[in-house]
C-alpha positions in Angstrom: -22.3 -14.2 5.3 -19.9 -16.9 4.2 -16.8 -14.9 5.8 -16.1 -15.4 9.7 -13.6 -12.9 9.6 -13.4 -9.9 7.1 -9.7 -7.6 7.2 -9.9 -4.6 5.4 -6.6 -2.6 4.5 -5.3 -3.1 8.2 -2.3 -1.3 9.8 -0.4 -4.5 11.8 2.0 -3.0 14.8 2.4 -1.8 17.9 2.6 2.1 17.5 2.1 4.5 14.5 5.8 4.4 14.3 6.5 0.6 14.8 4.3 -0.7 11.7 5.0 -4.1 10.9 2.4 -4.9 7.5 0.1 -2.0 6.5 -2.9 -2.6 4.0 -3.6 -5.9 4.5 -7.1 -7.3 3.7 -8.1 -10.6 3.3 -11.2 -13.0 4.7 -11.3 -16.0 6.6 -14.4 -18.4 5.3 -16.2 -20.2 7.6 -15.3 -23.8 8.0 -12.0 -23.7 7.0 -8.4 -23.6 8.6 -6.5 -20.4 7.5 -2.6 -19.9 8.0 -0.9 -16.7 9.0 2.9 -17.3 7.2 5.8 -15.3 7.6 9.1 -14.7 9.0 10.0 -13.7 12.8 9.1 -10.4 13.5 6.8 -10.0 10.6 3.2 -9.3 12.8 2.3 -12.6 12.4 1.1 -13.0 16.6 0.0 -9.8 16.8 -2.4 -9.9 14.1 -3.8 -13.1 15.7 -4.0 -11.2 18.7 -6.0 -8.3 16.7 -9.1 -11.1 15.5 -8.8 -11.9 19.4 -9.7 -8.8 20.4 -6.6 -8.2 22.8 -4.9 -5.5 20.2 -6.5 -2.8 18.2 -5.7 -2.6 14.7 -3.6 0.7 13.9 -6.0 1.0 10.9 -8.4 0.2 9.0 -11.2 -2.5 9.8 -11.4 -6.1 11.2 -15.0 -7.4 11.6 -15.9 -10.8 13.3 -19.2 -12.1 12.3 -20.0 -14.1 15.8 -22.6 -14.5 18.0 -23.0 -11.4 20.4 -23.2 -14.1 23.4 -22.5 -13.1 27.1 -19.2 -15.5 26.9 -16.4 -15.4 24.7 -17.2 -17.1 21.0 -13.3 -17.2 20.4 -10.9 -20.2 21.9 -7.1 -19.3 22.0 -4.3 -21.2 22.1 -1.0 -19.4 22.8 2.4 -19.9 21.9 3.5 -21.7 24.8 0.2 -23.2 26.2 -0.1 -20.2 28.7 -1.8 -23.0 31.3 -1.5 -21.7 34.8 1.3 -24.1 37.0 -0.7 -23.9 39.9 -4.0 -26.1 38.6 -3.9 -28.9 37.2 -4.7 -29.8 33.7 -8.6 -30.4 34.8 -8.7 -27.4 36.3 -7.2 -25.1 33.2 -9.8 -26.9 31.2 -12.7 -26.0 34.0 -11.7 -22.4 34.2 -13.4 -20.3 31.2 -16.4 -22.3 31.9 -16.5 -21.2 35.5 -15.7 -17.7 34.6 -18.4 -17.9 31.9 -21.0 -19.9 32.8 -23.5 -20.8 35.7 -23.1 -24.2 35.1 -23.0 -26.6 38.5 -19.6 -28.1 39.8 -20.2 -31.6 38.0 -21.4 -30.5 34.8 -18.1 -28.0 34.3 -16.0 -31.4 35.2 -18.1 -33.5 33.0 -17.4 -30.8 30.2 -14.0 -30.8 31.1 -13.2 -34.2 31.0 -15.0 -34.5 27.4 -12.6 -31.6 26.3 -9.6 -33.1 27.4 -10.7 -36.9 25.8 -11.3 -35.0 22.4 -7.3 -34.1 22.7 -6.4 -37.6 24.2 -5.6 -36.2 27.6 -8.1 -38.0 29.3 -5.4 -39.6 32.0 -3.9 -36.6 32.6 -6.5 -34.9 33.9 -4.8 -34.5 37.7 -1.6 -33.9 36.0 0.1 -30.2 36.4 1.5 -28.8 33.4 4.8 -29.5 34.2 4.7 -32.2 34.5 3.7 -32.6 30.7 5.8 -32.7 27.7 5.4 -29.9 25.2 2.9 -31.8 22.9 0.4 -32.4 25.4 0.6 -29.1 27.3 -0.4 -27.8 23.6 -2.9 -30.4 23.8 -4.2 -28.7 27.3 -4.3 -25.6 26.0 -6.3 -26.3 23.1 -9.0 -28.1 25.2 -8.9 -25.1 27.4 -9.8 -23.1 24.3 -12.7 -25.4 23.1 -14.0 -25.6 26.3 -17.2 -22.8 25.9 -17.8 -24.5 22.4 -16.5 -21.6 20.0 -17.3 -21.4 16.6 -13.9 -19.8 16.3 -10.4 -21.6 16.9 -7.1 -19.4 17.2 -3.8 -21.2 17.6 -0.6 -19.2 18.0 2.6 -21.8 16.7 0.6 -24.8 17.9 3.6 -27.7 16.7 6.4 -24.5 16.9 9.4 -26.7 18.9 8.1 -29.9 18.8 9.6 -33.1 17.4 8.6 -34.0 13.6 6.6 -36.5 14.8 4.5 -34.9 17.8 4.1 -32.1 15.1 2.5 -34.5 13.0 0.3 -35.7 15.5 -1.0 -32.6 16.6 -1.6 -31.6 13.0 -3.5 -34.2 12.4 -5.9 -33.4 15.8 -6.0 -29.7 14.5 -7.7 -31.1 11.0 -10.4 -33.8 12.7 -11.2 -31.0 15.4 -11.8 -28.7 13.1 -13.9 -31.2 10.6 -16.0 -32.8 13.3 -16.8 -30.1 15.5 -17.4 -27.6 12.3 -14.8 -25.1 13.4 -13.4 -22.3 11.7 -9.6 -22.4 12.5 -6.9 -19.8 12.4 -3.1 -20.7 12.8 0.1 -18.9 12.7 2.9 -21.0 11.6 6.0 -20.3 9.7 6.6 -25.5 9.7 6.2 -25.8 6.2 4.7 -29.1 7.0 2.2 -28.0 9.0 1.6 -25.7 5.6 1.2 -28.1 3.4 -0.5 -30.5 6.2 -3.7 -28.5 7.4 -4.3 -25.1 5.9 -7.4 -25.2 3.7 -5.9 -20.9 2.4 -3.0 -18.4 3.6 -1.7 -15.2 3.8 1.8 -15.0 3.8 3.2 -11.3 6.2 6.4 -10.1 4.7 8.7 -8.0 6.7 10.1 -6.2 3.8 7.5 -4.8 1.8 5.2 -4.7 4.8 2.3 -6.3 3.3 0.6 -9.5 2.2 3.6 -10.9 -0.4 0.5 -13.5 -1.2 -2.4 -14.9 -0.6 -4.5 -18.5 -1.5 -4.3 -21.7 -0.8 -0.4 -23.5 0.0 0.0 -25.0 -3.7 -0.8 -21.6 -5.3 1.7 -20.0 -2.9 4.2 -22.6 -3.7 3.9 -22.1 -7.6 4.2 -18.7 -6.7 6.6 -16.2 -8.8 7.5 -14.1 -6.5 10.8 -14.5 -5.0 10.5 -13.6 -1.5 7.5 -16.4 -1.6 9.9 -19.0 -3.0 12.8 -17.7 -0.5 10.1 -18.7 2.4 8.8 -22.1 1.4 12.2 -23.3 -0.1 13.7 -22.3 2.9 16.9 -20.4 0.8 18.6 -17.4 2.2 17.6 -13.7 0.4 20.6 -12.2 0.8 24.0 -14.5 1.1 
């Protein structure tokens, strides 16, 4: 099976009577880093949170073709990091593996630590997240989410209210992660650079319609006809 994660005509919301997109299907191939698009409000999080397992799908069918292991084989990265204040940044990375595995003290620090120097945060390991400016708590958080090894990477807005060049930067760790480690990666973004920058294939959620406006990789979707698609990555209002 070449496809990691298969949609098939999905109902996106939170109730029968709040549905955001409805028949959506679409596939996510291994190996590559696939963008959710849209605008606000358009069920872009929430279907991320449906292929992580913490929201049911309204309808239809979402299947994940992973290993049935005893630990999670799905990393997430949320919106804001989601680190806990209390721990340092060692300690956020240590956490799933001492939830997960059986692993002695040294070897979940040892793990840590190599997490954290993937991300460049090696010299911040005793740091607490506040102490961190947004680009490396998203940095934290994304170690935290490699730290069990997934095959699957989720990232919810990973360079959303950074400066254009952290954003950069942390686009550019997204791509060699994904290459070297052989992850498949899926991000929700609405920073056309980060469109154009890292996504291998999109879906693009459109409040309107409620569907998928389009689908395929970021230069199809910009020579797209469709004027809702043009509205979105030429960043023009609809309705003046």
């Amino acid at each position: 099976m070449t496809d990691l994660v298969i949609a098939r005509d999905l109902a996106i919301g939170w109730t029968p009577e709040a549905v955001l997109i409805e028949h959506a299907s679409f596939e996510v191939r291994r190996g590559e880093i696939f963008g959710i698009l849209g605008r606000s409000a358009a069920g872009k999080s929430t279907l991320l949170r449906m292929i992580a397992g913490l929201t049911e799908p309204l309808a239809g069918e979402l299947v994940l073709d992973l290993p049935h292991d005893h630990r999670p084989s799905l990393g997430v990265m949320f919106q804001q990091g989601a680190l806990f204040g209390s721990m340092t940044v060692a300690e956020n990375v240590e956490l799933p593996l001492e939830r997960w595995t059986d692993l002695p003290a040294d070897a979940i620090r040892a793990i840590a630590r190599a997490k954290l120097r993937l991300v460049g945060l090696e010299a911040a390991e005793q740091v607490l997240p506040t102490e961190l400016s947004g680009g490396m708590r998203k940095r934290a958080a994304i170690a935290r989410a490699l730290a069990l090894e997934p095959p699957l990477l989720l990232l919810d807005e990973p360079s959303s209210g950074l400066d254009p060049i952290t954003s950069a930067e942390l686009d550019q760790l997204i791509v060699i992660l994904a290459r070297t480690l052989g992850l498949t990666v899926v991000v929700v973004t609405h920073e056309l650079g980060s469109i154009d920058a890292i996504l291998d294939r999109c879906i693009l959620l459109d409040n309107e319609s409620r569907s998928i406006l389009a689908q395929g990789t970021p230069e199809e979707l910009h020579a797209s006809a469709i004027p809702r698609v043009q509205h979105f990555f030429h960043r023009t209002p609809e309705h003046v």
